[in-house]
FISEMI-113660 format. One record per residue (C-alpha): x, y, z; chain. Coordinates in nm, 2 decimals, decimal comma, m for minus. Example, Ala and Ser with C-alpha at 12.3 -4.5 7.8 and 13.67 -1.06 7.14 Angstrom:
! residues 2
+--------+--------+--------+--------+
:      X :      Y :      Z : cadena :
+--------+--------+--------+--------+
:   1,23 :  m0,45 :   0,78 :      A :
:   1,37 :  m0,11 :   0,71 :      A :
+--------+--------+--------+--------+
END
This chain:
! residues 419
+--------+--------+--------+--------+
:      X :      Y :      Z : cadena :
+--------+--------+--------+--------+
:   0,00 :   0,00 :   0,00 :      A :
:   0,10 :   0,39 :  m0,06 :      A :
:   0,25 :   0,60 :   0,30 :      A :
:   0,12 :   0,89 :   0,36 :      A :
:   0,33 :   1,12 :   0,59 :      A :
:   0,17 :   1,47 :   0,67 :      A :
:   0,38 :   1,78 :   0,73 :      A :
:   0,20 :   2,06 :   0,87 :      A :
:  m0,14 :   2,08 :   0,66 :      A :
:  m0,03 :   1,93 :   0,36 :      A :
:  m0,05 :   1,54 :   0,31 :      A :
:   0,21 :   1,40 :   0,04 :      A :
:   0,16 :   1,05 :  m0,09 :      A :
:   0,51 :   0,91 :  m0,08 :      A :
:   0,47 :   0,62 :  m0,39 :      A :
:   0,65 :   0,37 :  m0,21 :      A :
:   0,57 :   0,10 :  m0,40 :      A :
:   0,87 :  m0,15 :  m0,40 :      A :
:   0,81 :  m0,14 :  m0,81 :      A :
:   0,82 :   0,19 :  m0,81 :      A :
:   1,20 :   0,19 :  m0,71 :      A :
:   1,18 :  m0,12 :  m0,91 :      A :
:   1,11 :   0,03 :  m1,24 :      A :
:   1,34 :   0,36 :  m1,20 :      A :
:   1,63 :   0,11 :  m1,12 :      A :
:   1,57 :  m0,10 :  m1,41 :      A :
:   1,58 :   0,23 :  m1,66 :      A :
:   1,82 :   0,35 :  m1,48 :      A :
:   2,04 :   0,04 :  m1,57 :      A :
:   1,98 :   0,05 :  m1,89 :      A :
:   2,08 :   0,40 :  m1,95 :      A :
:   2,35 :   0,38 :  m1,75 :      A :
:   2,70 :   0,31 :  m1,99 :      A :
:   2,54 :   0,62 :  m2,17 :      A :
:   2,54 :   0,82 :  m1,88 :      A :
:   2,89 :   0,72 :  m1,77 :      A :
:   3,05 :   0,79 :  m2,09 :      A :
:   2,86 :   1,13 :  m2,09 :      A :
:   2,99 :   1,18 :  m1,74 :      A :
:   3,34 :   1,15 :  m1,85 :      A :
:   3,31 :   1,34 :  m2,19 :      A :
:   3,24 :   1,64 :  m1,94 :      A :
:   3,46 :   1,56 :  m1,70 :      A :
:   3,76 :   1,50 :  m2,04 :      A :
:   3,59 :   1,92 :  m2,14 :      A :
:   3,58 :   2,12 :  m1,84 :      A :
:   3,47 :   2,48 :  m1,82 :      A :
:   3,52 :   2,76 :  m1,58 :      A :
:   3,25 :   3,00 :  m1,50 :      A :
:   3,04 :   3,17 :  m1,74 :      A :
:   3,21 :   2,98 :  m2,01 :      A :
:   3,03 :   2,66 :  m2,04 :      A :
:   2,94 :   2,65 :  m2,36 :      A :
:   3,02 :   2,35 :  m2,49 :      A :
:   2,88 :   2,17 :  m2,15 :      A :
:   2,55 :   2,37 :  m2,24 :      A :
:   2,53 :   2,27 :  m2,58 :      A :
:   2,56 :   1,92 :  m2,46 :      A :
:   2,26 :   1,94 :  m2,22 :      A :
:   2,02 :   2,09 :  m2,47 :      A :
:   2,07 :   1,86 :  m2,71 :      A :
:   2,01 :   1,61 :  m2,45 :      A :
:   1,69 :   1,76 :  m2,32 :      A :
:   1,55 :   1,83 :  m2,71 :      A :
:   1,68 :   1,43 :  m2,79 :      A :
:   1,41 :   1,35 :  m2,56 :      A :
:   1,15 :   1,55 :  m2,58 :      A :
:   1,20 :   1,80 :  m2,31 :      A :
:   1,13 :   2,17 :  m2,32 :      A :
:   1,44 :   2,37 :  m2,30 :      A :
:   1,49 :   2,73 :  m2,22 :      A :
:   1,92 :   2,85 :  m2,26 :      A :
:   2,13 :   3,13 :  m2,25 :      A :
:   2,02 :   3,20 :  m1,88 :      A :
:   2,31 :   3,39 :  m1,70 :      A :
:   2,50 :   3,32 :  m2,06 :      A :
:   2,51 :   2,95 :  m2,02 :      A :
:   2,21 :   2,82 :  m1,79 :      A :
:   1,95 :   2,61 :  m1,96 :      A :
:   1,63 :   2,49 :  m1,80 :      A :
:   1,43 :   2,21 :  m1,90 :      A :
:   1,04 :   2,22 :  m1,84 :      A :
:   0,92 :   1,87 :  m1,83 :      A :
:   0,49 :   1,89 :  m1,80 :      A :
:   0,32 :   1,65 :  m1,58 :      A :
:   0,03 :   1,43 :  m1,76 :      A :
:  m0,20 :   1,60 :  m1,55 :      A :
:  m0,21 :   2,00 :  m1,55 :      A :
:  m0,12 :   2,14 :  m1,22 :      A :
:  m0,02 :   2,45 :  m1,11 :      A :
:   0,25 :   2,30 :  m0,86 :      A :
:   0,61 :   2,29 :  m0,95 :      A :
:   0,95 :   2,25 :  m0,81 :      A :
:   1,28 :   2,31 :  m0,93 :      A :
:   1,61 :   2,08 :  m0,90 :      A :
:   1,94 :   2,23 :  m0,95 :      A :
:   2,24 :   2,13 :  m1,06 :      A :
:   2,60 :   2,31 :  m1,11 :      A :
:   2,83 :   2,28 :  m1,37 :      A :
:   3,14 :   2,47 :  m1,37 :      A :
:   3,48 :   2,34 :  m1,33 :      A :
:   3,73 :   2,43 :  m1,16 :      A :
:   4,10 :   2,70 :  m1,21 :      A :
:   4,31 :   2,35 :  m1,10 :      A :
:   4,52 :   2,11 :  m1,30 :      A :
:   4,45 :   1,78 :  m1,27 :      A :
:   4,70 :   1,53 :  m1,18 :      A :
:   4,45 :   1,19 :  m1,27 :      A :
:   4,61 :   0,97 :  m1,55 :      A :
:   4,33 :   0,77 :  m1,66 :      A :
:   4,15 :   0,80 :  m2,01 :      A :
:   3,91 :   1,05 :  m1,93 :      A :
:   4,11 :   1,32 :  m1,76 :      A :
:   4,11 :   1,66 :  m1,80 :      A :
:   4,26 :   1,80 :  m2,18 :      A :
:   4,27 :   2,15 :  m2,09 :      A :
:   4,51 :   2,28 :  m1,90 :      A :
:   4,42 :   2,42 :  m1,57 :      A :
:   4,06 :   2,35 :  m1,62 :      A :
:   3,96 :   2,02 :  m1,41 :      A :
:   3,59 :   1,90 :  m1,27 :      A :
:   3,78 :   1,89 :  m0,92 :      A :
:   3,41 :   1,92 :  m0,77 :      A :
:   3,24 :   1,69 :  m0,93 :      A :
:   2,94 :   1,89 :  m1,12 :      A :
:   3,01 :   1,69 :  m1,41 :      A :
:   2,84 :   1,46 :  m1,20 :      A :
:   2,57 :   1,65 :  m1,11 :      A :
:   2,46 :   1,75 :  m1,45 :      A :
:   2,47 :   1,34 :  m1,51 :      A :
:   2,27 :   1,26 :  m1,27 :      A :
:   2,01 :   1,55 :  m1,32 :      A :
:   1,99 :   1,46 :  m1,68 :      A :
:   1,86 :   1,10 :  m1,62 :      A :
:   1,60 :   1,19 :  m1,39 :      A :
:   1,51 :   1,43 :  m1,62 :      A :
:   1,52 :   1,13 :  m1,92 :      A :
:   1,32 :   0,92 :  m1,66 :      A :
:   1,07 :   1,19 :  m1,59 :      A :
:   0,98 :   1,31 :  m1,97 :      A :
:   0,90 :   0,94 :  m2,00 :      A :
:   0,73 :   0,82 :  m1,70 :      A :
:   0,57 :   1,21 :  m1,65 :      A :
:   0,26 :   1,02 :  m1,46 :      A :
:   0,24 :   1,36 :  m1,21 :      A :
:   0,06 :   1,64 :  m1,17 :      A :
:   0,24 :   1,96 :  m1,20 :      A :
:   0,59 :   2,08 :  m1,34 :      A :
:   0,93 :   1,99 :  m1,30 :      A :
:   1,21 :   2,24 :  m1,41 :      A :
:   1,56 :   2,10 :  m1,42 :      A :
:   1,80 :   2,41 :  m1,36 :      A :
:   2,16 :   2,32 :  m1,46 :      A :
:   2,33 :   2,68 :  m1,37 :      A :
:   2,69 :   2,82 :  m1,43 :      A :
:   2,92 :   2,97 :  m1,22 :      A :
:   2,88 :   2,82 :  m0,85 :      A :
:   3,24 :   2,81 :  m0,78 :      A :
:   3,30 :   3,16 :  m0,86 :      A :
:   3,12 :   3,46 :  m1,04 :      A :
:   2,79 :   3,46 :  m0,89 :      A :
:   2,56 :   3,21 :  m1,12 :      A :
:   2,26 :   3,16 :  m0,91 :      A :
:   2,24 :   3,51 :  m0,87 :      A :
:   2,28 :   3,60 :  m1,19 :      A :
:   2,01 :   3,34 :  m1,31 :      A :
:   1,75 :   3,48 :  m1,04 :      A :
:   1,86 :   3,82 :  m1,19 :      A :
:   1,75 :   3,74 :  m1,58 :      A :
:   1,40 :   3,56 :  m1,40 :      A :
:   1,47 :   3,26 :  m1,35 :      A :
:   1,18 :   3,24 :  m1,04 :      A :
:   0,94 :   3,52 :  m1,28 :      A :
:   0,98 :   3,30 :  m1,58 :      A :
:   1,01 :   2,90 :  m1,42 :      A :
:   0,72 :   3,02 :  m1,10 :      A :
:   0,81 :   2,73 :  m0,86 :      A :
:   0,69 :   2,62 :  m0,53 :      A :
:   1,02 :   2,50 :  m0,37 :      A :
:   1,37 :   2,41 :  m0,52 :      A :
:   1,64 :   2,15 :  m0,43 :      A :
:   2,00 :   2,09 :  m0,44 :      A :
:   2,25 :   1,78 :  m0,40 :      A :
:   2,61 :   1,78 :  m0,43 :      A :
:   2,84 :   1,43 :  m0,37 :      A :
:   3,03 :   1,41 :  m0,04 :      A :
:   3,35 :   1,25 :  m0,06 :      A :
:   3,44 :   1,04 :   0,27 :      A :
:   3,03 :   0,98 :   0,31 :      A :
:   2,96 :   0,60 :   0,21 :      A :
:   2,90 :   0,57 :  m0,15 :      A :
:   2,54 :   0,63 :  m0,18 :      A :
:   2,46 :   0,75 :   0,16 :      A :
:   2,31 :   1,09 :   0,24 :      A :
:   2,40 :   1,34 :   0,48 :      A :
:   2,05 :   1,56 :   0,56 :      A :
:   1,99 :   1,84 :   0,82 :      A :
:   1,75 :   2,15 :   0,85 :      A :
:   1,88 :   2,45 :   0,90 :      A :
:   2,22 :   2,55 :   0,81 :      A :
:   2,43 :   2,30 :   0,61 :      A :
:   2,67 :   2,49 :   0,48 :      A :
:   2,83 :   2,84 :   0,55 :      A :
:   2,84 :   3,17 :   0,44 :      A :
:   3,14 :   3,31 :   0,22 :      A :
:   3,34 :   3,65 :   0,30 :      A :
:   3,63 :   3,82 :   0,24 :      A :
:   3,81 :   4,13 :   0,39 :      A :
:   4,12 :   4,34 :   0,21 :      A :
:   4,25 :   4,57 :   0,48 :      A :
:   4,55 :   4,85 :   0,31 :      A :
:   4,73 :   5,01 :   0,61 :      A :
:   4,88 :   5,34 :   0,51 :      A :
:   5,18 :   5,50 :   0,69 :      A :
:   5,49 :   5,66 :   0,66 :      A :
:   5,82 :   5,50 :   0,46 :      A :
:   6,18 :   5,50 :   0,54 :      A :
:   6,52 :   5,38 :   0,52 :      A :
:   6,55 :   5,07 :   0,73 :      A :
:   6,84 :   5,21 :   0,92 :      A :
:   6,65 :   5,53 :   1,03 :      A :
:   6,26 :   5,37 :   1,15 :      A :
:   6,25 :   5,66 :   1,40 :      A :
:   6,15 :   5,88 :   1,07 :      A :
:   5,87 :   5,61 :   0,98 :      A :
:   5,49 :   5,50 :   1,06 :      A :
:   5,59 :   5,17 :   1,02 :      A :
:   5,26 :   4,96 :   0,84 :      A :
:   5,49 :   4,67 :   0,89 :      A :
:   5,45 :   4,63 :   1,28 :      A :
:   5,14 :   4,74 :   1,21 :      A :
:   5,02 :   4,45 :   0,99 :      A :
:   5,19 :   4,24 :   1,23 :      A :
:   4,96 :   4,33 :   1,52 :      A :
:   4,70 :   4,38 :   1,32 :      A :
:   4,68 :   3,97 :   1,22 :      A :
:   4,79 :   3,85 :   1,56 :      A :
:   4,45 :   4,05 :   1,70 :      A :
:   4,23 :   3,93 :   1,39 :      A :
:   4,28 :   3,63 :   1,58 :      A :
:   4,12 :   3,69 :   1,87 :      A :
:   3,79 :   3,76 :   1,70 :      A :
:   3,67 :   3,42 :   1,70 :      A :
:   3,81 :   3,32 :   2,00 :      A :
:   3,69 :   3,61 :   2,25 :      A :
:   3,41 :   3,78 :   2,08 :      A :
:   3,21 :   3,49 :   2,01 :      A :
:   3,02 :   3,24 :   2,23 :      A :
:   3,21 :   2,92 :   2,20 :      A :
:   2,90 :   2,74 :   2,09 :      A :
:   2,93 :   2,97 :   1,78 :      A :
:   3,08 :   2,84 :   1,47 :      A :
:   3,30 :   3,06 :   1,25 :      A :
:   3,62 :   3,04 :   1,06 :      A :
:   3,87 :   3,35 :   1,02 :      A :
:   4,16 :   3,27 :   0,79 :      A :
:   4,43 :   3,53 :   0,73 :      A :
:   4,54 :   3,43 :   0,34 :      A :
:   4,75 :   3,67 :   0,23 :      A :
:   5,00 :   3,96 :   0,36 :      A :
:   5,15 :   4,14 :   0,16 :      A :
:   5,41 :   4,42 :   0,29 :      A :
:   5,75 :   4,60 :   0,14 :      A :
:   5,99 :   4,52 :  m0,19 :      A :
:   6,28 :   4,59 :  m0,08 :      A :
:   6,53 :   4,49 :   0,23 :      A :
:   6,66 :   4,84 :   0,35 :      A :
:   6,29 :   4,98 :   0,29 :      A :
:   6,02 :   5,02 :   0,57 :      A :
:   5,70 :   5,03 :   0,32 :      A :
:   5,44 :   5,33 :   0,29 :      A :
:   5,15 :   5,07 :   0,29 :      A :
:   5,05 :   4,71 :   0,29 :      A :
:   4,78 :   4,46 :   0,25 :      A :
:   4,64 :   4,19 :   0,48 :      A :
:   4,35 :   4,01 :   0,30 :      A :
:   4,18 :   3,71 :   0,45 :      A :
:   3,83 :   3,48 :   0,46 :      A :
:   3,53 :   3,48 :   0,73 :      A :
:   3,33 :   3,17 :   0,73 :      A :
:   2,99 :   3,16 :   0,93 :      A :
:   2,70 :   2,99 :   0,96 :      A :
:   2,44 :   3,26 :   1,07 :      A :
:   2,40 :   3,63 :   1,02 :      A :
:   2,49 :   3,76 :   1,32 :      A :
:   2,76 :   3,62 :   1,36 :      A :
:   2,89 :   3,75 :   1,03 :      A :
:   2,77 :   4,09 :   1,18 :      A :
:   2,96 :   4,07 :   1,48 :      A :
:   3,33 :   3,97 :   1,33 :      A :
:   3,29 :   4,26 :   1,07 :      A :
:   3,24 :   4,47 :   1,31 :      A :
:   3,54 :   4,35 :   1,50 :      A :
:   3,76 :   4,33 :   1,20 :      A :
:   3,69 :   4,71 :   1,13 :      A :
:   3,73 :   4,80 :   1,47 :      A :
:   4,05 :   4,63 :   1,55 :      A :
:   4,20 :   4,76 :   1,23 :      A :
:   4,14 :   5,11 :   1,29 :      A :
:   4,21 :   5,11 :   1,61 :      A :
:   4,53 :   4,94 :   1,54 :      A :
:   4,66 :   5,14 :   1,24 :      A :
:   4,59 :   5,45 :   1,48 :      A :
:   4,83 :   5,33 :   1,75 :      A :
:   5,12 :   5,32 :   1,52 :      A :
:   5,06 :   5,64 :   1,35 :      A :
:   4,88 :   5,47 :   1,06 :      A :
:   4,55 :   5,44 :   0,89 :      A :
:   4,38 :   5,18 :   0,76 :      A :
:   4,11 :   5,15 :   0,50 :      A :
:   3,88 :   4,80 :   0,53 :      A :
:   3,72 :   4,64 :   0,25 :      A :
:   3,46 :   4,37 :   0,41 :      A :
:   3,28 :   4,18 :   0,14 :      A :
:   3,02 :   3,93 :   0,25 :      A :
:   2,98 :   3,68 :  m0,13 :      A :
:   2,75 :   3,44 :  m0,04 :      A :
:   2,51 :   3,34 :   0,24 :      A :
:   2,47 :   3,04 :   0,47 :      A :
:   2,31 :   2,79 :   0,27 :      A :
:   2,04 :   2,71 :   0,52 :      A :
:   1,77 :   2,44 :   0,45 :      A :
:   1,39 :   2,52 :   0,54 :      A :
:   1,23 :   2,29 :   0,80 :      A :
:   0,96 :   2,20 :   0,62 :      A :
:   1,10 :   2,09 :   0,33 :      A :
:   1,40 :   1,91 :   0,49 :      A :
:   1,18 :   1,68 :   0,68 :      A :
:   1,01 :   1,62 :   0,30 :      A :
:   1,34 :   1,52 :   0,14 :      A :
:   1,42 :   1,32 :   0,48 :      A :
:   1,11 :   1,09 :   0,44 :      A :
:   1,18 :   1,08 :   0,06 :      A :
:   1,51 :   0,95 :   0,15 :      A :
:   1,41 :   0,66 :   0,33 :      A :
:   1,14 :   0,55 :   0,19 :      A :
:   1,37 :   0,51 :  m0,12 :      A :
:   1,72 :   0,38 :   0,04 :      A :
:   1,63 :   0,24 :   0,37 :      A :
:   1,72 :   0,47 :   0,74 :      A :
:   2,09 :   0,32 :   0,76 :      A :
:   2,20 :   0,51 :   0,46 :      A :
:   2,03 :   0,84 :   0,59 :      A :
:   2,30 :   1,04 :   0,82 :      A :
:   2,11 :   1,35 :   1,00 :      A :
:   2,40 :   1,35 :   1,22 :      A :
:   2,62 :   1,56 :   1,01 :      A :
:   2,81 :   1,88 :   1,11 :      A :
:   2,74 :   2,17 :   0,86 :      A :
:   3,05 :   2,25 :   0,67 :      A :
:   3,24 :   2,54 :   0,66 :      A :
:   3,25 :   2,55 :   0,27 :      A :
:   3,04 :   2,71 :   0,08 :      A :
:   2,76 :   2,69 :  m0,18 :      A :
:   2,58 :   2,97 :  m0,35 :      A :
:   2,27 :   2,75 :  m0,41 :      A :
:   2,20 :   2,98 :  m0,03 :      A :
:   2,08 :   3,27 :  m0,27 :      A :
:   1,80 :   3,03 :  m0,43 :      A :
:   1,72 :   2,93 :  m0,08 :      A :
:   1,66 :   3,27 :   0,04 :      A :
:   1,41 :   3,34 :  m0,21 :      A :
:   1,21 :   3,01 :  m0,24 :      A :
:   1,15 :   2,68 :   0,04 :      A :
:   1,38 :   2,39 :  m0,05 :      A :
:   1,67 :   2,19 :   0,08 :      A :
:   2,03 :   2,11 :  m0,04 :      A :
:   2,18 :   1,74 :   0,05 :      A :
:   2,54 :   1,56 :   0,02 :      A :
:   2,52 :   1,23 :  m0,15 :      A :
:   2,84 :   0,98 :  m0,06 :      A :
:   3,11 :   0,99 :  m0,28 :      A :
:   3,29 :   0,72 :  m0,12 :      A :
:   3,63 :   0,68 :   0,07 :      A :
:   3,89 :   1,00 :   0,07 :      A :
:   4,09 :   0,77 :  m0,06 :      A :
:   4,04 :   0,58 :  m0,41 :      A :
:   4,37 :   0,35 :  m0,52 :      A :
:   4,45 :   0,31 :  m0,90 :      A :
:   4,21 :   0,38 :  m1,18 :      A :
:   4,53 :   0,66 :  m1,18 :      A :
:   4,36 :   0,85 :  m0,90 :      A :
:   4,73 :   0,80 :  m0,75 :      A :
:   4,75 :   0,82 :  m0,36 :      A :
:   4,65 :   1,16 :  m0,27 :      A :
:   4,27 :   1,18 :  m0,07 :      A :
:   4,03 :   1,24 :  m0,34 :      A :
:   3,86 :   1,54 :  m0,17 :      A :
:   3,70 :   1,82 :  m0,30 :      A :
:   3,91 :   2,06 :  m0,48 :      A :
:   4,14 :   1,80 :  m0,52 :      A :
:   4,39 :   1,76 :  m0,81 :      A :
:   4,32 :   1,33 :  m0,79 :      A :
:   3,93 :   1,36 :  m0,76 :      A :
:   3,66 :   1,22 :  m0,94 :      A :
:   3,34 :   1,16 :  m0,93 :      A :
:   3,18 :   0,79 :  m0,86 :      A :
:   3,03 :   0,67 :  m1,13 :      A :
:   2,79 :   0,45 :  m0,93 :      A :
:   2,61 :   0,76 :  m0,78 :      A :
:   2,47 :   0,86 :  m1,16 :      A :
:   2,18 :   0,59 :  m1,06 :      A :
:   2,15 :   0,64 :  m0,72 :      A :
:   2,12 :   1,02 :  m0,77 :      A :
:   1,83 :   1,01 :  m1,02 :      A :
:   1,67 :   0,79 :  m0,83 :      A :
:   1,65 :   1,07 :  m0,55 :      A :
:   1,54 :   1,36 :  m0,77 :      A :
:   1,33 :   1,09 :  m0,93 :      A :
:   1,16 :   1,01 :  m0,63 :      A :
:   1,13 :   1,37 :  m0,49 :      A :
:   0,93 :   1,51 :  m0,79 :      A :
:   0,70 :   1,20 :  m0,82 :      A :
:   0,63 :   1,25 :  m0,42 :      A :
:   0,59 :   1,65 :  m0,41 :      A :
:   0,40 :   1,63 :  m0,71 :      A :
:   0,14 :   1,33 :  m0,66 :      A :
:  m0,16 :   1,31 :  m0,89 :      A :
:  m0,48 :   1,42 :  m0,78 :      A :
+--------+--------+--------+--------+
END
């Protein structure tokens, strides 16, 4: 018989049918030496932000192959594909997948590694545009649900702003959905495992460029300078301190000094320098609290050694915080599909981040980390480096192509039942 879970006054009918899961697995297997060798043709052709033309070429064509509606050249290189439920409803949900590579050279040796030079799918979108694009396959031909489904496959996550930029050209105005959903792969989770949470899962993005003016000199003589050197000094000894004695412990935040950059010469004591660095957070006020700090502790600083200093704080992108509501949907989803001991609600949020937050902010939804596997994956020329994120070895797992559909399968079929 069908489940039926209720979350507040809505009641969604689950399908959970063993032949349900059945039937998507069995398509799924057929499809799924295409899929892989389409995974790897991207992953062989990366492309960095805003410039991926060829990867959305490749989708379209897909889309149109089988029937699907396709709207492109959203933020340059987004495409969206409108698949219609049999029956006309005016429900619909979006699921989103990145597709940018990454500025990194990969050091992989096997057949289908990277042939441009500092371009590598070190992230594994290549991945998620697979898997997206067989649930979308699955769902133009099994479309038994009431509603719409828009499959977003948008530029420019790791850098340059692409969900913005796609919310700025309409994507909510043109695609009117009621909810949206993410996934990205998780090395060191199980292959195939989830990781699920409400509320924040992954942090905000920031950066601060602090210039600290003073007075130059000959090394010999610093009595005749305002030296920014000392200053700069102090200055990231006390960034320090923000985390560690202006927040509550309970707090989570990361501030990372990344760069300092001070003097040319030996026998010179410098006019000015830099200090540039990153703030990571998981709530707002937080992120209020340590720019605050930041800008206090660098004027105040600068000041004391006849300096001044000039603060550039720049908050990029937001905690990427999952709604309630919609987290307890996808959890519920998630086990009626793979079972409770592959569903991890235990997780720590991560300190990365994910600009899939922007999306969130306008519309309900939630954003989940499929298993990747072990950090570490011998031969198949990975080498013996862990096969993180951002790493030069990584890949992604074939395997999760099916086991990733099956999700976003499973999630439009249940928040889009027939009437």
């Amino acid at each position: 018989m069908d489940h039926v879970f209720t979350l507040g006054t809505e009641r969604h009918n689950l399908r959970m049918k063993a032949m349900d899961i059945v039937e998507i697995d069995q398509t799924l297997d057929e499809w799924h030496e295409e899929m892989k060798a389409l995974r790897r043709d991207l992953h062989s052709h990366p492309e960095l932000a805003f410039e991926e033309h060829r990867t959305s070429s490749l989708i379209k064509d897909k889309l149109e192959q089988w029937h699907i509606e396709v709207a492109d050249g959203i933020a340059l290189t987004g495409v969206v594909g409108i698949i219609r439920g049999r029956q006309t409803g005016a429900r619909a949900i979006g699921l989103r997948a990145d597709m940018d590579a990454l500025p990194l050279k990969e050091e992989n040796t096997f057949a289908h590694a990277s042939v441009h030079a500092n371009k590598m799918h070190g992230c594994g979108h290549d991945g998620h545009v697979l898997m997206l694009l067989a649930a979308a396959r699955f769902l133009a031909l099994h479309n038994d649900f009431c509603g719409t489904v828009y499959v977003i496959f948008q530029p420019a996550e790791e850098s340059g702003g692409g969900a913005q930029k796609m919310m700025a050209e309409g994507l909510f105005d043109r695609f009117p959905m009621d909810a949206v959903f993410g996934m990205h792969n998780w090395p060191g989770l199980p292959l195939g495992h989830f990781g699920i949470k409400p509320g924040p899962i992954m942090a905000s993005t920031n950066s601060f460029h602090i210039t600290v003016k003073g007075k130059g000199a000959h090394a010999a003589m610093p009595q005749l300078s305002n030296d920014p050197v000392v200053a700069i000094a102090q200055l990231a000894l006390a960034l320090q301190t923000v985390v560690s004695r202006n927040l509550n412990p309970v707090s989570s935040a990361v501030l990372s000094i990344t760069q300092m950059n001070v003097g040319s010469a030996h026998n010179v004591i410098p006019a000015a320098g830099t200090l540039v660095g990153s703030v990571r957070t998981l709530a707002v006020d937080v992120l209020d609290l340590i720019e605050k700090r930041v800008k206090e502790l660098s004027l105040t600083i600068a000041e004391a050694f006849g300096c001044e200093a000039q603060v550039n704080f720049v908050r990029n992108d937001p905690p990427t915080i999952n709604h309630d509501e919609e987290a307890e949907f996808c959890l519920q989803v998630l086990k009626s599909s793979f079972g409770e001991n592959e569903i991890h609600t235990d997780i720590e949020p991560s300190m990365a981040a994910e600009d899939f937050s922007w999306m969130l902010l306008k519309k309900p939804g939630c954003y989940i980390w499929i298993g990747n596997g072990a950090l570490t994956q011998p031969g198949s020329g990975h080498g013996t480096m862990s096969c993180a994120l951002h790493n030069s070895h990584y890949d992604f797992n074939d395997q999760l192509i099916k086991v990733g559909a099956r999700y976003w399968v499973r999630l439009a079929l249940a928040k889009l039942p027939n009437q």
